[in-house]
C-alpha positions as CSV (number, residue, x, y, z in Angstrom):
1,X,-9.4,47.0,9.1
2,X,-8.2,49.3,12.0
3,X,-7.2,52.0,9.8
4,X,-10.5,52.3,8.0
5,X,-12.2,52.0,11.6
6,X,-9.7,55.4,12.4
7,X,-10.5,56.8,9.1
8,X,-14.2,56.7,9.7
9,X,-14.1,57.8,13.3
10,X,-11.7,60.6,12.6
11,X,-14.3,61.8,9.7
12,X,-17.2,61.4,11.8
13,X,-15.3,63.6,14.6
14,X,-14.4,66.2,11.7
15,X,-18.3,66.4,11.3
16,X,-19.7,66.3,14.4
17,X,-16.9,69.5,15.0
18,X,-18.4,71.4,11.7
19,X,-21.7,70.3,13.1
20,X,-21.1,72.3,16.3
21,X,-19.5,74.8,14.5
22,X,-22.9,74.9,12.5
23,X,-25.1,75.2,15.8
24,X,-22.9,77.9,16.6
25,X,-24.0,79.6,13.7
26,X,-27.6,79.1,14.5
27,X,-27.6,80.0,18.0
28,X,-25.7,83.2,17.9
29,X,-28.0,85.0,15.5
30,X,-31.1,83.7,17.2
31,X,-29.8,85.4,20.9
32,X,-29.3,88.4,18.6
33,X,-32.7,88.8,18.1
34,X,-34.7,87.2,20.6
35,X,-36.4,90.2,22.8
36,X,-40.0,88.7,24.3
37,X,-39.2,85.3,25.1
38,X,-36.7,85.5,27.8
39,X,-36.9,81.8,29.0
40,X,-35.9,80.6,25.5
41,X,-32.9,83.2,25.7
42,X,-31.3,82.2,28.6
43,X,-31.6,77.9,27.6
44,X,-29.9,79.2,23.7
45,X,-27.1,81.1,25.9
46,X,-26.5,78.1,28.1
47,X,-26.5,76.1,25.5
48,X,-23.7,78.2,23.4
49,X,-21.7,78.0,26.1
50,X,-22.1,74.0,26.2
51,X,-21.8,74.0,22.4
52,X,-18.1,76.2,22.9
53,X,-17.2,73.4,25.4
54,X,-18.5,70.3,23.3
55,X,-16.0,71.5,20.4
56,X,-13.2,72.0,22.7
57,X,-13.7,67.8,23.4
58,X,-13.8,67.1,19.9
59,X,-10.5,69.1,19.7
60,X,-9.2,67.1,22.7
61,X,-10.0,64.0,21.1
62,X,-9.0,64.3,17.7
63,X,-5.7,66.0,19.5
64,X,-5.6,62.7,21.0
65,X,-5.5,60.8,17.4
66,X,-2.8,62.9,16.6
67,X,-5.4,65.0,14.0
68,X,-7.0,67.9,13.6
69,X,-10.6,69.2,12.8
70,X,-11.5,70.3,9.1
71,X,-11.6,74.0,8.6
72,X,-13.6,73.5,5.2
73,X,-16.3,71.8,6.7
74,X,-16.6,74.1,9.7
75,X,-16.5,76.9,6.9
76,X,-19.6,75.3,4.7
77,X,-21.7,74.3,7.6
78,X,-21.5,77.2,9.6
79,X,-22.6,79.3,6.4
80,X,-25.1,76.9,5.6
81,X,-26.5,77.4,9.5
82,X,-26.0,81.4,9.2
83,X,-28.5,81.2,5.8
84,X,-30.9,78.9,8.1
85,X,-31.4,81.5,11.0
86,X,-31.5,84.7,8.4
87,X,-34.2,82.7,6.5
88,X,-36.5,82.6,9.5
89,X,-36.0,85.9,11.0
90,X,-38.2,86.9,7.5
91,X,-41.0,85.0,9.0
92,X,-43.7,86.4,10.9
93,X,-43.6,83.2,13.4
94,X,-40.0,83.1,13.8
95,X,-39.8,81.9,17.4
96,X,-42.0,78.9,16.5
97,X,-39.1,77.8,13.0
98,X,-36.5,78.8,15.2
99,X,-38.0,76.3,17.7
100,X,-38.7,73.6,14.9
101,X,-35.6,73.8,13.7
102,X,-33.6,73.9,16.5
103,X,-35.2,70.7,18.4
104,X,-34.6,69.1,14.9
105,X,-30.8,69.9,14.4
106,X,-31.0,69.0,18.6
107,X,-32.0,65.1,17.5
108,X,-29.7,65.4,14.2
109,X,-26.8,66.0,16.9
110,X,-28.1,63.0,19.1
111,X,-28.1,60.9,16.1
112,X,-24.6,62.1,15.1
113,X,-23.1,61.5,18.6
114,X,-24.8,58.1,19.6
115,X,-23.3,57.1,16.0
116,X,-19.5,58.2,17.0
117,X,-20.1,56.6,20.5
118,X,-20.6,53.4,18.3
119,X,-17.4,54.2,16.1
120,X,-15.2,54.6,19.1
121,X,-16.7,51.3,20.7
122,X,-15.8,49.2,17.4
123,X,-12.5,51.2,17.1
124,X,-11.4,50.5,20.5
125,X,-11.6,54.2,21.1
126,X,-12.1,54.0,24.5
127,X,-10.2,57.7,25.6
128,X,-13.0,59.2,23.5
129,X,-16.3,57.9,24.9
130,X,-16.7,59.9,28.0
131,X,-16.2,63.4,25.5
132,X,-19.0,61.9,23.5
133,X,-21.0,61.1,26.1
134,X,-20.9,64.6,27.5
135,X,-21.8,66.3,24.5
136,X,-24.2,63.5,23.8
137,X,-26.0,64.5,27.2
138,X,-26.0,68.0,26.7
139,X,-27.8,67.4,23.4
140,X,-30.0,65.3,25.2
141,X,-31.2,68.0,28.1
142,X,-31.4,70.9,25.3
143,X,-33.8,68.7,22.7
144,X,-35.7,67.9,26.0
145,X,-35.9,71.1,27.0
146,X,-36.8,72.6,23.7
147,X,-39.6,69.6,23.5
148,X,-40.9,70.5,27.1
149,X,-41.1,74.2,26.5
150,X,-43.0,74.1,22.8
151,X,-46.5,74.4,24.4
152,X,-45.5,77.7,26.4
153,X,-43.7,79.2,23.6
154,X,-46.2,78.8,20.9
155,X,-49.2,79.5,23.7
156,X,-47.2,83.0,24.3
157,X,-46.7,83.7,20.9
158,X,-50.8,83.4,19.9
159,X,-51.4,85.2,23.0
160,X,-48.8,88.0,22.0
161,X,-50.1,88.0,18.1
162,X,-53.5,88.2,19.4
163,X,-52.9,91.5,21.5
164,X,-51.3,92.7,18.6
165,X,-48.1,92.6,20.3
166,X,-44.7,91.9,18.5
167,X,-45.0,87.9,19.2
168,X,-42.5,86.9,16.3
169,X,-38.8,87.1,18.6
């Protein structure tokens, strides 16, 4: 019973560190490309810098369990979140699917973390919770920040499409 509860909670850290890797992947080409909406560039590169952080934990913790984090699944997911970004930068309201997306892969992370903190509580992981927790409220802040700041993004968007301004990044 206590192995399978390591078992699960190692593979759910494995995917929560392919998951960063993947919102790596997302972020980076985003900040690439973002050029009129300077408020939403500065939250993406604080929140790249958290995201480099939160995978160092996960390191730390699985360290801690004596295992490492899966390169394959940080491979797949970070491709998969690479095609995700180049697919919107076709779209003529980019910043609005890059903001959908992101405040959606924001709760997927919540989801995933709350879920681990759970994992570590039945596994009497105790060393990992306040790691979690951290990256758990730093997922927290950015999904609340990207919900508090959809009204002004999409308002400055229609207001830059309807000058005939460059309004899609």
């Amino acid at each position: 019973m206590a192995e399978d509860r390591r078992s699960l909670f190692v593979t759910g850290l494995r995917n929560a560190h392919a998951m960063e890797n993947q919102a790596i992947s997302i972020i980076k080409p985003q900040l690439s490309r973002i050029e009129n909406y300077p408020q939403v560039a500065r939250r993406l590169e604080q929140h790249l810098q958290e995201t480099e952080v939160q995978l160092k934990r996960l390191e730390d913790i699985l360290a801690s369990l004596d295992e490492d984090h899966s390169t394959i699944k940080d491979w797949m997911l970070s491709a998969g979140g690479s095609m995700a970004a180049i697919s919107h930068a076709m779209a003529g309201d980019e910043i609005l699917k890059n903001s959908f997306a992101n405040q959606a892969f924001e709760n997927y992370e919540i989801a995933a973390y709350n879920s681990l903190m759970v994992m570590a509580e039945m596994g009497g992981f105790q060393g990992a919770t306040s790691g979690l927790q951290q990256n758990l409220a730093e997922e927290e802040n950015m999904a609340q920040w990207l919900k508090d700041n959809l009204r002004e993004v999409t308002m400055e968007f229609v207001s830059r499409q309807e000058a005939g301004e460059s309004a899609k990044v």
